[in-house]
C-alpha positions as CSV (number, residue, x, y, z in Angstrom):
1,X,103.7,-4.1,-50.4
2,X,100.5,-2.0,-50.0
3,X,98.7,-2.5,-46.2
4,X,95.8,-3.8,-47.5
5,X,97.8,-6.4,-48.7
6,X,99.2,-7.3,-45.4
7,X,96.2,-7.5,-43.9
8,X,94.8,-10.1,-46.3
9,X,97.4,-12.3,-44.4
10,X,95.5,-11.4,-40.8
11,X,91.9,-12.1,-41.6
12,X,90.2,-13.5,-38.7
13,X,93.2,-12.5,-36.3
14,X,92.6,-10.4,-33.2
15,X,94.0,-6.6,-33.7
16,X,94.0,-3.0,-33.1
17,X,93.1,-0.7,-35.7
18,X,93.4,2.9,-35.8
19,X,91.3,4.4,-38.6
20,X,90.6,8.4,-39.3
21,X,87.5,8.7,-36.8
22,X,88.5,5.9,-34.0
23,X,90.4,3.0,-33.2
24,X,89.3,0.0,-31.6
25,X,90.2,-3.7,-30.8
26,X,88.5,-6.5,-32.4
27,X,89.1,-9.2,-35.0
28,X,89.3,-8.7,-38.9
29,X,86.8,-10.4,-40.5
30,X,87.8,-9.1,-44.1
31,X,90.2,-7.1,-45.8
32,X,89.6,-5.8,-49.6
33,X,90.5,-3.6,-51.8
34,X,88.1,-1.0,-51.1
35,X,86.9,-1.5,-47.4
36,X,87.9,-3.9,-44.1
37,X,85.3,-5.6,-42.3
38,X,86.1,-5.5,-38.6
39,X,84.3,-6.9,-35.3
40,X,84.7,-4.4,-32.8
41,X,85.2,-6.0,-29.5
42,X,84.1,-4.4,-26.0
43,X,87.3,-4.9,-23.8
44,X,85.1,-4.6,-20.6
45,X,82.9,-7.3,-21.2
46,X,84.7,-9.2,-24.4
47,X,81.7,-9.3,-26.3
48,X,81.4,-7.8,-30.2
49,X,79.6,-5.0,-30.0
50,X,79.6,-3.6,-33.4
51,X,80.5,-4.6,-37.1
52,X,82.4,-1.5,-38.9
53,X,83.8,-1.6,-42.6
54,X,85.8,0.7,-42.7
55,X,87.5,2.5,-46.0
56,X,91.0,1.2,-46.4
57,X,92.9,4.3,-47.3
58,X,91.4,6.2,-43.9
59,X,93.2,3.0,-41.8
60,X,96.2,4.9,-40.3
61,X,97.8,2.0,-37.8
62,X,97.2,-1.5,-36.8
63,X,98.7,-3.4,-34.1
64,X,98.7,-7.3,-34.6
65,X,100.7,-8.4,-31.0
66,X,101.4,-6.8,-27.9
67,X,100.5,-7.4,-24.3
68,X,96.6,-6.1,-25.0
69,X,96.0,-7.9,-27.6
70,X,97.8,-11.3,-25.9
71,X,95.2,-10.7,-22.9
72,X,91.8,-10.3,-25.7
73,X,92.5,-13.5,-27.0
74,X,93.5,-14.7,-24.1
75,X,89.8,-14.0,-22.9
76,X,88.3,-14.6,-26.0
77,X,89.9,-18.4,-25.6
78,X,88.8,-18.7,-22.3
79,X,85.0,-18.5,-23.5
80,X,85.6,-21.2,-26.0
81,X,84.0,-24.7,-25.0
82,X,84.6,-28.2,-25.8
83,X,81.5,-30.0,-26.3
């Protein structure tokens, strides 16, 4: 199974992903053949500060679980409202 593949399964989850030129945490909004979309979130403040799409074959890790990402959604929950 090709990693782009797996990630098809993860849209919309929270992650780390470490391409080439970065890495960053933030939620995957869309995972093709050619590119990912992914929301990169600021960990200080837990706002999305940027929107990167980002070539698949340059994507050299991604971390779905793990205490970090626990805590961003975590946060991320906390800012959801009922209403």
């Amino acid at each position: 199974m090709r990693l782009i593949e797996k990630l098809k399964e993860f849209e919309q989850q929270y992650m780390f992903i470490r391409w080439a030129t970065g890495g960053e945490y933030g939620k995957l909004v869309y995972a093709g053949d050619d590119f990912i979309e992914f929301d990169v979130i600021n960990v200080d403040t837990m706002d999305y500060s940027e929107t990167v799409f980002i070539q698949s074959p340059l994507i050299l890790e991604v971390a779905i679980g793990g205490s970090d990402i626990a805590r961003i959604i975590a946060e991320m929950s906390s800012k959801i409202t009922l209403e």
